[in-house]
LUMVEXTI-823529 format. One record per residue (C-alpha): x, y negated, z; residue in one letter. Coordinates in nm, 4 decimals. Layout:
N
+----------+----------+----------+------+
|        u |        v |        w | timi |
+----------+----------+----------+------+
|        X |        Y |        Z |    a |
...
+----------+----------+----------+------+
END
This chain:
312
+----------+----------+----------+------+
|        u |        v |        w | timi |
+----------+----------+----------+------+
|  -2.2562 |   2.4146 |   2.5819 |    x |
|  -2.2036 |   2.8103 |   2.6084 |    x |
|  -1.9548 |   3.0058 |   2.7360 |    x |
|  -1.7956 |   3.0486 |   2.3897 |    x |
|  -1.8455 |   2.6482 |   2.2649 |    x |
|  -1.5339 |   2.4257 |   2.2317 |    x |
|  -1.4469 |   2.0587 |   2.3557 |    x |
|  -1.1943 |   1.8868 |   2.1492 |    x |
|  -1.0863 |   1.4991 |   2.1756 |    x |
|  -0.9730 |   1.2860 |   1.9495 |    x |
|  -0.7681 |   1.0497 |   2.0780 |    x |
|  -0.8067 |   0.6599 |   1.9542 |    x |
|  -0.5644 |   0.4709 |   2.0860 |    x |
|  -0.4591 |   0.1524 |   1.9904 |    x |
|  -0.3967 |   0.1186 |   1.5913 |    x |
|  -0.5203 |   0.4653 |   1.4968 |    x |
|  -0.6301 |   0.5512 |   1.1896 |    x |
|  -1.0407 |   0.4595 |   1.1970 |    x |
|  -1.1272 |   0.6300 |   0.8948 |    x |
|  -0.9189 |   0.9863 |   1.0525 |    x |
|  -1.0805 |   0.9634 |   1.4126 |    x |
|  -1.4617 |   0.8880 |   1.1970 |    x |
|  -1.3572 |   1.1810 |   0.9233 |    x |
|  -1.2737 |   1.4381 |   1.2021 |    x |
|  -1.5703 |   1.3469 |   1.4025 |    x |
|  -1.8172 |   1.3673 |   1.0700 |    x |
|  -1.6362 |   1.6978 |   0.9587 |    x |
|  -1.6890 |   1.8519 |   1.2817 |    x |
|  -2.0313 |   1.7669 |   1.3047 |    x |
|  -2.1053 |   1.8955 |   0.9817 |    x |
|  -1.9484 |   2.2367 |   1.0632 |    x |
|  -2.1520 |   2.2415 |   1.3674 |    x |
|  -2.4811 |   2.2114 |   1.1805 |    x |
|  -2.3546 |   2.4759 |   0.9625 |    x |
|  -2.2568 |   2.6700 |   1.2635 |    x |
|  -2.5721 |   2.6426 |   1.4662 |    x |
|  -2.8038 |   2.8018 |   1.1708 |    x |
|  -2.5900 |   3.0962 |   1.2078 |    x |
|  -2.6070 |   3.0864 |   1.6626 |    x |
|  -2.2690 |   3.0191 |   1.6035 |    x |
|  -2.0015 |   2.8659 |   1.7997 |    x |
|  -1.9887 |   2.4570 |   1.8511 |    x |
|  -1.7330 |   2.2439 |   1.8813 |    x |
|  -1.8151 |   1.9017 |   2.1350 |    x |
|  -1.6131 |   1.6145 |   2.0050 |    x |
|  -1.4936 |   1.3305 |   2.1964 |    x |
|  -1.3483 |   1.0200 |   2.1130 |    x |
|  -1.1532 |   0.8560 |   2.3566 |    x |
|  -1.0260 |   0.4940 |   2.3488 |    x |
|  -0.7499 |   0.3412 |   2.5095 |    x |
|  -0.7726 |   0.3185 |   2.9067 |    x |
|  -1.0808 |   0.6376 |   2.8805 |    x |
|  -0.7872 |   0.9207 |   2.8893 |    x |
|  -0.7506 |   1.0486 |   3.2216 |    x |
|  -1.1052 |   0.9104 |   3.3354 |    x |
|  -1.2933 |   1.2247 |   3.2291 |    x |
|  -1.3568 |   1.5072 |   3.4224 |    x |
|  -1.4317 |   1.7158 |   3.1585 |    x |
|  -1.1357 |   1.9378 |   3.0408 |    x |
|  -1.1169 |   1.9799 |   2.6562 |    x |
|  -0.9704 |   2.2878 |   2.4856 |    x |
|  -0.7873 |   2.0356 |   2.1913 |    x |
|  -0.6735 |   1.6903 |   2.1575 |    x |
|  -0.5888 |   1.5078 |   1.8464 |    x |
|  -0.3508 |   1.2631 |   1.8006 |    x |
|  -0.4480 |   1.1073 |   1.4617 |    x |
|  -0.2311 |   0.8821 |   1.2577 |    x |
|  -0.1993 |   0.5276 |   1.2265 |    x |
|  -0.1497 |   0.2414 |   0.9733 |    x |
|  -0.0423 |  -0.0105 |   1.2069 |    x |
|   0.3330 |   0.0740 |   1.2364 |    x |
|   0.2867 |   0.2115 |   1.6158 |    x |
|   0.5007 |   0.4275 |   1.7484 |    x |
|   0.3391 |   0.4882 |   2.1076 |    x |
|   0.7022 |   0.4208 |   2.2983 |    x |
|   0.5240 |   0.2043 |   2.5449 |    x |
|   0.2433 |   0.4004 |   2.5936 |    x |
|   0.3414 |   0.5440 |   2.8693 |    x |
|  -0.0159 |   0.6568 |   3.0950 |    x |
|  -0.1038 |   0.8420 |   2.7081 |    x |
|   0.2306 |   1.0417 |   2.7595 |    x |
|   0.1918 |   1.1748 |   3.1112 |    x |
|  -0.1810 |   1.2223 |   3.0031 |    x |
|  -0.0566 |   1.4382 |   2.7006 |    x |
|   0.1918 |   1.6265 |   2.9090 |    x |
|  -0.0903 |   1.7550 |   3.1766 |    x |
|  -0.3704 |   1.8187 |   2.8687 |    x |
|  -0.0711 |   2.0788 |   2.7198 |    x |
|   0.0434 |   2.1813 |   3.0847 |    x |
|  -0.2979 |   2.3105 |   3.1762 |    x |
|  -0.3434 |   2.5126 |   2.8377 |    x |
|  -0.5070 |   2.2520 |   2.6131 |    x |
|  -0.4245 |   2.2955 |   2.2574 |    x |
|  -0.2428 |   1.9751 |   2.1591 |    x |
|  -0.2439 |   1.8247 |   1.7593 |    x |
|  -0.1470 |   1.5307 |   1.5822 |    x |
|  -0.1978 |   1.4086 |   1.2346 |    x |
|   0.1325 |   1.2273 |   1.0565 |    x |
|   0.2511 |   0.9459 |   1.2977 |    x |
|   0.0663 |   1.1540 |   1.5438 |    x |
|   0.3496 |   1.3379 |   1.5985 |    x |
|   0.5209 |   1.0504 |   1.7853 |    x |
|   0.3003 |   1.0375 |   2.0784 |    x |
|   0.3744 |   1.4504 |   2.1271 |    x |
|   0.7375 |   1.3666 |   2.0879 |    x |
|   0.7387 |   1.1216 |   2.3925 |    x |
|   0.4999 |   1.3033 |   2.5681 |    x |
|   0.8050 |   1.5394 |   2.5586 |    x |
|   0.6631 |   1.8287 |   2.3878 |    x |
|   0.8395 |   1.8632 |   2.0500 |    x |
|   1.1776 |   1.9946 |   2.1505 |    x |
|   1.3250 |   2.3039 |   1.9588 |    x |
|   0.9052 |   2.3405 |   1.8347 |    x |
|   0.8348 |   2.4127 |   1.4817 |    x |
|   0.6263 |   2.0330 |   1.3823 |    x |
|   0.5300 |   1.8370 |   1.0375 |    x |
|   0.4657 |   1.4905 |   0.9398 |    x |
|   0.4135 |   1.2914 |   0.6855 |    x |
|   0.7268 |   1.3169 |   0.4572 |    x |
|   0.8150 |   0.9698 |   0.4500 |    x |
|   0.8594 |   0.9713 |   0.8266 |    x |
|   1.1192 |   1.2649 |   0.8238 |    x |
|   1.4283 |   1.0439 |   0.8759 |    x |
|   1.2509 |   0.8184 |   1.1463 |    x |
|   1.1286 |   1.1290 |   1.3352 |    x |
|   1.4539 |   1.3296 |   1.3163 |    x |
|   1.6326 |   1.0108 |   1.4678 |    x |
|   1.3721 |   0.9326 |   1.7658 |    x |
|   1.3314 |   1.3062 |   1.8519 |    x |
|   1.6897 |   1.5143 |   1.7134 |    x |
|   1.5944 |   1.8261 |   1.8819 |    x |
|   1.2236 |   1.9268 |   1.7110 |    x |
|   1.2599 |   2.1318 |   1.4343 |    x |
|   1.0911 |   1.9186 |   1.1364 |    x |
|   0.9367 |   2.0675 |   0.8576 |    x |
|   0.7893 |   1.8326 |   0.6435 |    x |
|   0.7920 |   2.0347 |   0.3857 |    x |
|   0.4608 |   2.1806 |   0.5318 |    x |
|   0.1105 |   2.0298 |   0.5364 |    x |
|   0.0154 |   2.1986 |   0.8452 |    x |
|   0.1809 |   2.4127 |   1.1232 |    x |
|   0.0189 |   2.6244 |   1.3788 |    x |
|   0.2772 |   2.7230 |   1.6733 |    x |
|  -0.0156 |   2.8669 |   1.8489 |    x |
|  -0.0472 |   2.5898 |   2.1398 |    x |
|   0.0746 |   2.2963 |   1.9044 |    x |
|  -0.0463 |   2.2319 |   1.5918 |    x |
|   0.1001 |   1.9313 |   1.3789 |    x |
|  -0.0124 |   1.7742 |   1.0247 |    x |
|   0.1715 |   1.6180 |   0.7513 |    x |
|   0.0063 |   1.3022 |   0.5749 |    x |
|  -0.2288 |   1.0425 |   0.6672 |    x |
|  -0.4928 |   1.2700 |   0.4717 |    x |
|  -0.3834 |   1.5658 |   0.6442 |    x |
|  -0.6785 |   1.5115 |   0.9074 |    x |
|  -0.8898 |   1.6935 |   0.6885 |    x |
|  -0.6697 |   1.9655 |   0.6878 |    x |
|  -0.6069 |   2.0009 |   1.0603 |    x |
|  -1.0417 |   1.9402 |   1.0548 |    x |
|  -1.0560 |   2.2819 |   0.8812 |    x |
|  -0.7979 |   2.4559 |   1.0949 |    x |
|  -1.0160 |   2.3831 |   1.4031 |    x |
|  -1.3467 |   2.5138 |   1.2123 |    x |
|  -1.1173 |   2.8171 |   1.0808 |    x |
|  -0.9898 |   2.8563 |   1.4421 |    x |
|  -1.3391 |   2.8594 |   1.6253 |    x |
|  -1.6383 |   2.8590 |   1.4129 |    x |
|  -1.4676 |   3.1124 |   1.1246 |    x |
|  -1.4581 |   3.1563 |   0.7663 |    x |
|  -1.7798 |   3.1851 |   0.6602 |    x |
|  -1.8597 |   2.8415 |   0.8386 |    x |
|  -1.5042 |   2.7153 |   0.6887 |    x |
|  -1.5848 |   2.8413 |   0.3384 |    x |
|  -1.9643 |   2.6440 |   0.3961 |    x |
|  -1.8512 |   2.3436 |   0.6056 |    x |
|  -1.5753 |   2.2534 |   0.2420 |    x |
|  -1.8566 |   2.3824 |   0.0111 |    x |
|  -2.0860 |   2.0939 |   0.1327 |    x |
|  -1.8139 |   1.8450 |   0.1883 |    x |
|  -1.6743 |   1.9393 |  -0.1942 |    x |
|  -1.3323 |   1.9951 |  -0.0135 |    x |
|  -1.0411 |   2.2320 |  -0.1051 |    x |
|  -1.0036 |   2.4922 |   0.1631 |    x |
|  -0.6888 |   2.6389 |   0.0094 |    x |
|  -0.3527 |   2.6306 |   0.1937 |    x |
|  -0.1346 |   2.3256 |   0.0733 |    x |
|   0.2165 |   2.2176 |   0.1502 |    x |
|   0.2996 |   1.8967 |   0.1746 |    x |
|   0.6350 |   1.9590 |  -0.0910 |    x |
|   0.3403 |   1.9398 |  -0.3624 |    x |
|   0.3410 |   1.6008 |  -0.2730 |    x |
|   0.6683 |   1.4991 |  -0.1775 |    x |
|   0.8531 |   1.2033 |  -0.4030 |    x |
|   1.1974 |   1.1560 |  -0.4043 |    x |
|   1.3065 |   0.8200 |  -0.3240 |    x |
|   1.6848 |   0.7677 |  -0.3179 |    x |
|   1.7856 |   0.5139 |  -0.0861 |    x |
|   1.9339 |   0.1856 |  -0.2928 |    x |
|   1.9750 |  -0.0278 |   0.0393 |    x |
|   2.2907 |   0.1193 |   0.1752 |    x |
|   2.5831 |  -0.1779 |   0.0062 |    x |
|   2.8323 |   0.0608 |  -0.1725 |    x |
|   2.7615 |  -0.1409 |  -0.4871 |    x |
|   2.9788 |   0.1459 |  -0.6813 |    x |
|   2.7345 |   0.4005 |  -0.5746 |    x |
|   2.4294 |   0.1892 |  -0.6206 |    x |
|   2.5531 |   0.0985 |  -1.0074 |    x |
|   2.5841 |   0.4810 |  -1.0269 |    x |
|   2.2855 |   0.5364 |  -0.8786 |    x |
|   2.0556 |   0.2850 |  -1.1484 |    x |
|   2.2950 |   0.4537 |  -1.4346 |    x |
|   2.1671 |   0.7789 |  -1.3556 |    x |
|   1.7773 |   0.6664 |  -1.3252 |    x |
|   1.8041 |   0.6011 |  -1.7177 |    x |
|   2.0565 |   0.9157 |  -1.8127 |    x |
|   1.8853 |   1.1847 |  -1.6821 |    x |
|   1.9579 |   1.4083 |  -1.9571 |    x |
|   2.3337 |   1.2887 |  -1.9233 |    x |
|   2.6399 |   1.4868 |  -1.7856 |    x |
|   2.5812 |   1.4640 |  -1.3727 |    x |
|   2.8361 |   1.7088 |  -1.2939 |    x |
|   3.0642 |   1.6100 |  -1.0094 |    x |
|   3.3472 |   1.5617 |  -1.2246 |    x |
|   3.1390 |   1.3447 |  -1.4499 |    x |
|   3.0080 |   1.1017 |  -1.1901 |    x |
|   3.3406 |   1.0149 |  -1.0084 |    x |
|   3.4822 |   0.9863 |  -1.3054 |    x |
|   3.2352 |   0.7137 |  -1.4196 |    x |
|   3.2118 |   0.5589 |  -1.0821 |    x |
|   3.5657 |   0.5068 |  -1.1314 |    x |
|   3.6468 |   0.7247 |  -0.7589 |    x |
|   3.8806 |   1.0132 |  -0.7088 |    x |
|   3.6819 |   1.3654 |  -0.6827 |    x |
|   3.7111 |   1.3370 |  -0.2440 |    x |
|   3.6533 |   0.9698 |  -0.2144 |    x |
|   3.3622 |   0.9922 |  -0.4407 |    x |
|   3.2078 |   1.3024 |  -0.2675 |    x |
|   3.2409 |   1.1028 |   0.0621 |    x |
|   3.0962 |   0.7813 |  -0.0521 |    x |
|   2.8391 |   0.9072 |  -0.2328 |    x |
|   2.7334 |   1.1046 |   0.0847 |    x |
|   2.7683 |   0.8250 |   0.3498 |    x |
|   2.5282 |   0.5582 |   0.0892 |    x |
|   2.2893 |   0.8695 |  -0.0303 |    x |
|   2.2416 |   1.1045 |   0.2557 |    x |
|   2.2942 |   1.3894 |   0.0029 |    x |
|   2.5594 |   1.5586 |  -0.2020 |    x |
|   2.5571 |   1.4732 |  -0.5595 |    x |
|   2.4239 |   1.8160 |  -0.6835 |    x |
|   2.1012 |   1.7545 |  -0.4298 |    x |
|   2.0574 |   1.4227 |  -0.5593 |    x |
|   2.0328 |   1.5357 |  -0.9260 |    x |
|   1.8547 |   1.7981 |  -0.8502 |    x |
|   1.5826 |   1.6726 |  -0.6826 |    x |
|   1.6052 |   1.3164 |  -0.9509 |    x |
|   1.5816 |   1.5269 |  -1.2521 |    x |
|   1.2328 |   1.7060 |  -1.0707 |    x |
|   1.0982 |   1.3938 |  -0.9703 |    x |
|   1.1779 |   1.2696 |  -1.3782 |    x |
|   0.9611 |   1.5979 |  -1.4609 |    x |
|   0.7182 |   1.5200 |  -1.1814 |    x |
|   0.6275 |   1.2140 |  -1.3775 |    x |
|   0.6269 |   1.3327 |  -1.7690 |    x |
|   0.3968 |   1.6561 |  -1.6369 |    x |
|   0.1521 |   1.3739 |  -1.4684 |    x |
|   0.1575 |   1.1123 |  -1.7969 |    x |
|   0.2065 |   1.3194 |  -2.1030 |    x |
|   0.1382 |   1.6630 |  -2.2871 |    x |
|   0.4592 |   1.7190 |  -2.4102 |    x |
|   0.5573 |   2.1141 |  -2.3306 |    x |
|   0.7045 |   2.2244 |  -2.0152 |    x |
|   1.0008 |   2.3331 |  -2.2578 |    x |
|   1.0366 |   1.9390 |  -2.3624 |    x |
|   1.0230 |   1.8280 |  -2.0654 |    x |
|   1.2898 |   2.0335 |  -1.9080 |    x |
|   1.5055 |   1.9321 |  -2.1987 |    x |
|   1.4434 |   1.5639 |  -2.1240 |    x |
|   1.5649 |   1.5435 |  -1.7769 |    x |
|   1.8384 |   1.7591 |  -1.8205 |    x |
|   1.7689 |   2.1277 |  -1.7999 |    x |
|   1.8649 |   2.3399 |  -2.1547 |    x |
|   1.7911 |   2.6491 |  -1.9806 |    x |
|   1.3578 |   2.6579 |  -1.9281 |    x |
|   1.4015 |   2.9608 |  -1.7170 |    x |
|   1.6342 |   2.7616 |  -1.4635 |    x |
|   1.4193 |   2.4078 |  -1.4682 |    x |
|   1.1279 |   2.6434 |  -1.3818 |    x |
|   1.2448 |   2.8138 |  -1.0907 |    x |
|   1.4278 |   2.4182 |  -0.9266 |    x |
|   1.0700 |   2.2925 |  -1.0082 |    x |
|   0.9133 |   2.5422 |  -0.7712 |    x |
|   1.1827 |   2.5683 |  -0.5076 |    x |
|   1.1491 |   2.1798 |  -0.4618 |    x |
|   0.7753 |   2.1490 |  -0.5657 |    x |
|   0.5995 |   2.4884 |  -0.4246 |    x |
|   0.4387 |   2.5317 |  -0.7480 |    x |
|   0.4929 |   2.6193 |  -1.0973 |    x |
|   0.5487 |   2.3128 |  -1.3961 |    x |
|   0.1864 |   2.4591 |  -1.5471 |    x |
|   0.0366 |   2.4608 |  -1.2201 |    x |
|   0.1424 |   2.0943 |  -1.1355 |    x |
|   0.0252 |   2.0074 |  -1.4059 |    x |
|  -0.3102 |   2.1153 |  -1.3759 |    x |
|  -0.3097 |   1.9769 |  -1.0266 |    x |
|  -0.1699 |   1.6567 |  -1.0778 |    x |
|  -0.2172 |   1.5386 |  -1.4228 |    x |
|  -0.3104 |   1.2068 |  -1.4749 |    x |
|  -0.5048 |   1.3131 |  -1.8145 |    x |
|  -0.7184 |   1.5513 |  -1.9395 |    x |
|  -0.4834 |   1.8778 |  -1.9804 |    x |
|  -0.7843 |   2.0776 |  -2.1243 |    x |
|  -0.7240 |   1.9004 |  -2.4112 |    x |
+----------+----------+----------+------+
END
């Protein structure tokens, strides 16, 4: 290595993602093929498995904490932690992909820091660690000596940050030429699904809740819902916080986009229709709740997410 090459570890510890820790490592490599025809920078990658952190000598300037389909959490993992803590205490840039983020977070690191994960995660994460400042609205946030990513995916995004980072844009703009990825910044609110919780036993507010699935286009005002869940305007505004999480203006709001999430996907039918259809008379207003909650557009959703051929 040169003065100016970079060491970066990815961390596989016990129920790690396999395909994220072989995707980084093949990404990498292919950016530092790229890289060397151009005497450019290169980036050493090292996989470590459980019990090899804290044997090497080497210092790296980045670890990545990749994500995991096996449920883990890292609580226990205890000689990982204090591992993490000195890697970030002597300057090393420290990462994680989705469940990623818990290691950091009992390593110690995420309090008041800026940090993403995988949506789904958002309630779990804000209970185990209450003072980071989640954003999972974001795919991928740099706060300069931690950098977190949203999904399980994400890896690939946090891959090009790295190549970004230290090899530049020229190799970036080769390295996701070759690979036939999408360089462009995403957020992870593109992707984000609402999913109403219907496991909290107010059976009022759950027979409310499956009424309002089918009636979309239906009067959801305030007044309207207590008065068909049978509840005075205060007790229903309570109990329909305490079983959803959410005020009842939230909740439609973000049902009626996830309605038009679905009918831009499966159908044709004009943005105007389909703002009509779950509940929205004025286009104008649909339009601008689609993109606060979505990051993009109805048209531009479309193009991205449609299930059928929009050209046609």
């Amino acid at each position: 290595m040169t003065a100016s090459d970079k060491s970066l570890a990815i961390v596989a510890y016990e129920g790690v993602q396999e395909a994220a820790v072989l995707g980084l490592a093949d990404l990498l490599d292919a950016a530092n093929q790229i890289s060397k025809r151009q005497s450019g920078v290169l980036i050493a990658v090292d996989t470590l498995r459980p019990g090899e952190w804290g044997r090497r000598a080497a210092a790296h300037d980045a670890i990545i904490l990749p994500p995991n389909r096996s449920g883990a959490r890292g609580a226990g993992d205890r000689d990982l932690h204090a591992w993490i803590r000195q890697c970030h205490g002597s300057g090393t840039l420290t990462a994680s992909v989705c469940a990623g983020l818990f290691w950091l977070g009992h390593a110690g690191l995420l309090g008041a820091r800026p940090v993403t994960t995988h949506w789904a995660l958002e309630d779990e994460v804000r209970s185990t660690f209450p003072d980071a400042d989640l954003q999972p609205e974001h795919l991928l946030i740099d706060d300069n000596d931690i950098v977190t990513a949203g999904g399980m995916m994400a890896w690939v995004d946090l891959g090009l940050f790295f190549v970004e980072r230290w090899q530049g844009v020229d190799v970036l703009t080769a390295t996701a030429r070759h690979l036939l990825i999408d360089p462009g910044k995403r957020e992870q609110r593109n992707y984000r699904s609402f999913r109403p919780n219907l496991h909290h036993g107010d059976e009022t507010i759950l027979a409310l809740q499956l009424w309002m699935e089918g009636h979309v286009q239906a009067n959801l005002g305030g007044d309207a819902l207590s008065l068909r869940a049978g509840l005075s305007g205060r007790t229903f505004l309570r109990r329909f916080r305490a079983a959803t999480g959410t005020s009842p203006n939230a909740y439609v709001q973000a049902l009626r986009v996830e309605k038009a999430r679905g009918l831009l996907e499966r159908t044709r039918d004009p943005v105007s229709a389909i703002s009509w259809a779950v509940g929205y008379q004025d286009v104008s207003a649909f339009g601008r709740v689609f993109r606060s909650v979505t990051g993009l557009s109805a048209v531009d959703y479309r193009q991205r997410f449609s299930v059928l051929d929009v050209r046609a």
